[in-house]
N, C-alpha and C positions, 0 to 999 in steps of 0.2 A: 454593491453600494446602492442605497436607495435613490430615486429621483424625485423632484415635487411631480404630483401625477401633472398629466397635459391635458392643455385648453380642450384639444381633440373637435376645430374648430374644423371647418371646413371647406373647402372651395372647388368646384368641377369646371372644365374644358371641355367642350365640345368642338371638332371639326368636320365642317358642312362643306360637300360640293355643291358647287353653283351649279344647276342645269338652263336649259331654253326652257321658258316657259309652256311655248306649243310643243316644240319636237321632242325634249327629254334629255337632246343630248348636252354633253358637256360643253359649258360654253370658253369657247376659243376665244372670243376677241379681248381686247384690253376691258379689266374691269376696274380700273381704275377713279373712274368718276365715283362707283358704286360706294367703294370704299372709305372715298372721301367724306361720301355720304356716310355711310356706318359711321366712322369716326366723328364727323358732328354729333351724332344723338349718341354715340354709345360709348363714346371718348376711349379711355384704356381701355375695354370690357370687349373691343373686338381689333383683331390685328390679323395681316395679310399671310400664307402660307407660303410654303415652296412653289406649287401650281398657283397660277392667279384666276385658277379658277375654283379656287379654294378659299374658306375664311373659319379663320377658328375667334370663338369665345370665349369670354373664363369668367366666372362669378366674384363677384367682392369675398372676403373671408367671412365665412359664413357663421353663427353659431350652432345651429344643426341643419339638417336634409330637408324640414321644412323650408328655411330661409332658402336654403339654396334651389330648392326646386319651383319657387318665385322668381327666384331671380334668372334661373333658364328659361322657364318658360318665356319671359317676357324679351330675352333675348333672341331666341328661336323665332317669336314671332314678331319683333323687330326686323330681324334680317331679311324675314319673307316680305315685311309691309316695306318696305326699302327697295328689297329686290326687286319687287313688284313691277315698279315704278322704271325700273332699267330694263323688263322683260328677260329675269331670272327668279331661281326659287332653289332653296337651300334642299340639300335632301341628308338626313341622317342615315348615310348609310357606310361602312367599310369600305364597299369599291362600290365602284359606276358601273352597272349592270353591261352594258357595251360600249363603252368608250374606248378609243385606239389609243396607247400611251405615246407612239413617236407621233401624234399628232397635237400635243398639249407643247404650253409654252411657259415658263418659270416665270417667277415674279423680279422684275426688275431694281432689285437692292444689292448689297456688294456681297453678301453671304449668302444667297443662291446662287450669286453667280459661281462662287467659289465652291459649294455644295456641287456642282453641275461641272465644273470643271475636274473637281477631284474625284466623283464618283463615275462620272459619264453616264450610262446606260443605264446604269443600278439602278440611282435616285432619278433619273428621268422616267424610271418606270411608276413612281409611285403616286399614281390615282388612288390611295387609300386614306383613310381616315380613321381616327381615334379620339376616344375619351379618356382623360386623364381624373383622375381624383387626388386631390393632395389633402392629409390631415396634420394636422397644427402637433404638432411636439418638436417643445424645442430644444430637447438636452441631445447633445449629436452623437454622443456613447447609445443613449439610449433608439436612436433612431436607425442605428446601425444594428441593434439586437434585435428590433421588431422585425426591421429589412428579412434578418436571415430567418426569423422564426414565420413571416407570412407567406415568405419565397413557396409554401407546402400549398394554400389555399388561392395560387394564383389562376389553376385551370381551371378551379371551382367556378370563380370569378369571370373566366374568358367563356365559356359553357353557356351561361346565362346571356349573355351579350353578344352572341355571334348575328352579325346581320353583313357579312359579304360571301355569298355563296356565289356569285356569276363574276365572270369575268369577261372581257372582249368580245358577248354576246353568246355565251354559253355557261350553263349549269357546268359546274369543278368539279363537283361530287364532296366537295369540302363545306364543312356551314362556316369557318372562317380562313378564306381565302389572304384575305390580308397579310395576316402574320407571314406567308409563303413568299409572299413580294417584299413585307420588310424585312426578314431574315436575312437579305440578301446584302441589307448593308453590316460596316463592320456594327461590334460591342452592340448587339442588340440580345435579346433573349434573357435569359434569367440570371439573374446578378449572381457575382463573385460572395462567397463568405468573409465575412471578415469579426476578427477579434475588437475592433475599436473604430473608434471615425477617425484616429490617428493613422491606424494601419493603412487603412481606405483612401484616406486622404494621399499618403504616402506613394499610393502607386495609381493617385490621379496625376500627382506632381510627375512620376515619372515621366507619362504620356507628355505632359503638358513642357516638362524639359528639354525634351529632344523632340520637341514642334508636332508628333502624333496628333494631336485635338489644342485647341486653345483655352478650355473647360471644360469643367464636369458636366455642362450641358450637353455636350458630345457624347455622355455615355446614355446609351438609350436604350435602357435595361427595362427589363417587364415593371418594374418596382427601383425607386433609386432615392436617394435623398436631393430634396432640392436644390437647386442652387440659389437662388432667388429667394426662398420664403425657408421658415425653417420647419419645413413639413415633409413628409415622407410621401413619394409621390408615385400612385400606381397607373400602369401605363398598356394594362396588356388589354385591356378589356376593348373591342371594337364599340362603336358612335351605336348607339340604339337609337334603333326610327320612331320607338317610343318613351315618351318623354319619363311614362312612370317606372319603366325597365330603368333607366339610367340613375332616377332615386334611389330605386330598392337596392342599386348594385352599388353606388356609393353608400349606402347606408352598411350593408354587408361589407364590405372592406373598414368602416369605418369602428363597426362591435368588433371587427378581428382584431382588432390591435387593441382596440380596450382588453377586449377576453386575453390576450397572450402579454398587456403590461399588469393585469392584475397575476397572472401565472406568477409573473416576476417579484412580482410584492410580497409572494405567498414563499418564496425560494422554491419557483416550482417553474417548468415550461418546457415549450413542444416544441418536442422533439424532431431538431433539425434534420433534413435525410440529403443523399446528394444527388447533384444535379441529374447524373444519368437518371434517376429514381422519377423525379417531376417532370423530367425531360417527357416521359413518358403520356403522362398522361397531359400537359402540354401537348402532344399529338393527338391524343384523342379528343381534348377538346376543339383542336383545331377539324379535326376529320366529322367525328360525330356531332361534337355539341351536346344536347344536354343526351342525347337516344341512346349509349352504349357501354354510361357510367364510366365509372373512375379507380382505380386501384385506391384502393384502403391502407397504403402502407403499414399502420399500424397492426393489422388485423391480416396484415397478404392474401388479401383478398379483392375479387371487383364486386364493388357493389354501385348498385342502381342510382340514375343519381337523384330518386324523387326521395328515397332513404336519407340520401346524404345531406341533401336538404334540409330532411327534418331534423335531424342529428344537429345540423348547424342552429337551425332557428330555437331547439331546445338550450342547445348551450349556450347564448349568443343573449337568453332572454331577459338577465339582468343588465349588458350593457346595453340591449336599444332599450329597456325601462331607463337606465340614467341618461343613454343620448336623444330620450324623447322621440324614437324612431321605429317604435312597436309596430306601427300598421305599416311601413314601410318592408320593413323587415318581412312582416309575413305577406304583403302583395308580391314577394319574390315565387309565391303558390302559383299567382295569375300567370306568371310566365310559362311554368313545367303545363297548366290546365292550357292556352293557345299556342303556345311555342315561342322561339325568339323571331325577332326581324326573320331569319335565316329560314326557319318552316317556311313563315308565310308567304316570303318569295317565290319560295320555290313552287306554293299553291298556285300562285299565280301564273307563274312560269309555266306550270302542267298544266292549269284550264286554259292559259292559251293556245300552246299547242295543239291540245283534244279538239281548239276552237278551228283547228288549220293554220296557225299559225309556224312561221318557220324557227328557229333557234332566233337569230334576230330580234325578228318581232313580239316573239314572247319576250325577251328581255327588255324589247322599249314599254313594253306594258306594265312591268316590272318598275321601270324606271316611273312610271305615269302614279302609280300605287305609291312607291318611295315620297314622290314629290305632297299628295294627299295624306298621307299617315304621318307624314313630320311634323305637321302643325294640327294635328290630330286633338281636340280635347284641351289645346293651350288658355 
């Protein structure tokens, strides 16, 4: 059955750790004043994490990736001119290059505490960070068919954006470490298939029956439909330390669903695989990032992923012509030509070392670079 196509409107999230200004590291004490303050200038536009040393933002609903990447920018650099003022500064990054995790302390609301209660150790562990992307469609059948049909270009998507390669003061050898620490809690990872947003629905209710979650917010899938807004919201991609990475990847998530609702219009569309199959390269974007390419399903093949790339930005070029997001689109080249967040750290990380530097110290260097590339060009 046909749908009226969608607005295909848009709106991104961002979450920043707070660090020290001087030292880098993550700041411990209450930041509560801080906040107060964000929430006078930035009203709804910024709200408190799980760590309170954490702060996430979200854009108004946007018309396209131009609108919105205004409207980041000016939040990023809000947070830092704020932060300022307390002797903090945001860093966009996946994890905190050395920070200890049983040394952070949750935010004081009744659902952390209860997050913290019922996960213990898990969610205590998690100094990480994520960008979310949500696009505007609002027929819930059809946001359920896009779900299953985008679930194939989600490592594409993670590849691009990796930027937490260290963790508690050492290089992982992963360019996104993140995902390792959030796996850990439940209903994370790549969404369930489903036939309809009935079906869907049907064994959210379950959970939600027998006390499992209290909402669909609970389900904290690479990609999920909203609960809040009636948009489809993708989840897997780590927080980019630069501002134009986190455009082009929003913008890229945003042609996908154009390109696979027009499939639909056409009585035509791509070809769903299963989970063990993206499981896969799911892993390698987590391990390599963009350096080791990506199984080709279609073709059972690995191919490279500056190929894949092009392959995408060739097909992709009549929906960023209708979503106004052509140059966006192909600045996704800048990324593959200096690498993500995740090289450059680790550049960093190696010329400290070579500098005499010890695992530590190369990671507070690391952190010092984070804190400077975040508001980089805003």
């Amino acid at each position: 059955m046909s749908v009226r196509e969608p607005s295909w409107t848009i709106g991104i999230e961002e979450e920043y750790l707070m660090v020290d200004c001087e030292t880098g590291n993550l700041a411990t004490r209450s930041l509560d004043d801080l906040m107060a303050a964000l929430q006078t200038d930035l009203k709804d536009l910024v709200r408190p994490e799980f760590l309170q040393s954490q702060v996430e933002v979200g854009t108004r609903v946007c018309k396209d990736v131009k609108e919105a990447r205004a409207q980041l920018a000016w939040l990023r650099q809000s947070v830092a001119d704020i932060g300022q003022k307390f002797g903090v500064a945001p860093i966009a990054a996946s994890t905190h290059p050395h920070a200890e995790w049983g040394e952070q302390t949750h935010t004081d609301a009744e659902r952390y505490h209860t997050f913290a209660q019922d996960m213990q150790a898990v969610v205590r562990r998690l100094i990480i960070s994520g960008m979310h992307v949500h696009v505007g469609i609002d027929d819930d059948d059809l946001r359920i068919d896009l779900m299953n049909q985008v679930s194939y270009f989600l490592p594409h998507l993670l590849c691009l954006s990796t930027s937490s390669p260290m963790w508690r003061g050492h290089d992982t050898g992963l360019k996104c470490y993140r995902l390792s620490v959030f796996d850990e809690l439940p209903r994370t990872g790549l969404p369930e298939l489903f036939d309809s947003y009935s079906e869907y629905q049907k064994h959210v209710d379950a959970l939600i029956d027998v006390g499992m979650i209290k909402d669909a917010t609970m389900l904290w899938w690479d990609v999920r439909p909203a609960v809040k807004f009636p948009t489809l919201e993708m989840r897997i991609t780590d927080v980019c330390t630069t501002l134009d990475d986190a455009i082009g990847i929003a913008c890229l998530f945003q042609c996908l669903l154009r390109m696979l609702y027009r499939l639909r219009r056409n009585n035509q569309r791509w070809r769903t695989y299963r989970t063990m199959l993206i499981d896969e390269n799911r892993w390698r974007a987590q391990r390599y990032g963009l350096d080791a390419g990506l199984v080709d399903f279609g073709k059972g093949t690995l191919v490279n992923f500056k190929d894949l790339l092009e392959e995408l930005i060739e097909m992709l070029k009549d929906d960023a012509e209708a979503l106004n997001c052509t140059e966006e689109l192909h600045s996704l080249r800048d990324i593959l030509a200096r690498g993500t967040s995740s090289h450059r750290q680790i550049k960093v990380f190696n010329q400290a070392k070579e500098d005499g530097a010890n695992d530590l110290e190369a990671c507070q260097a690391v952190t010092h670079w984070l804190k400077s590339e975040t508001v980089r060009g805003l």
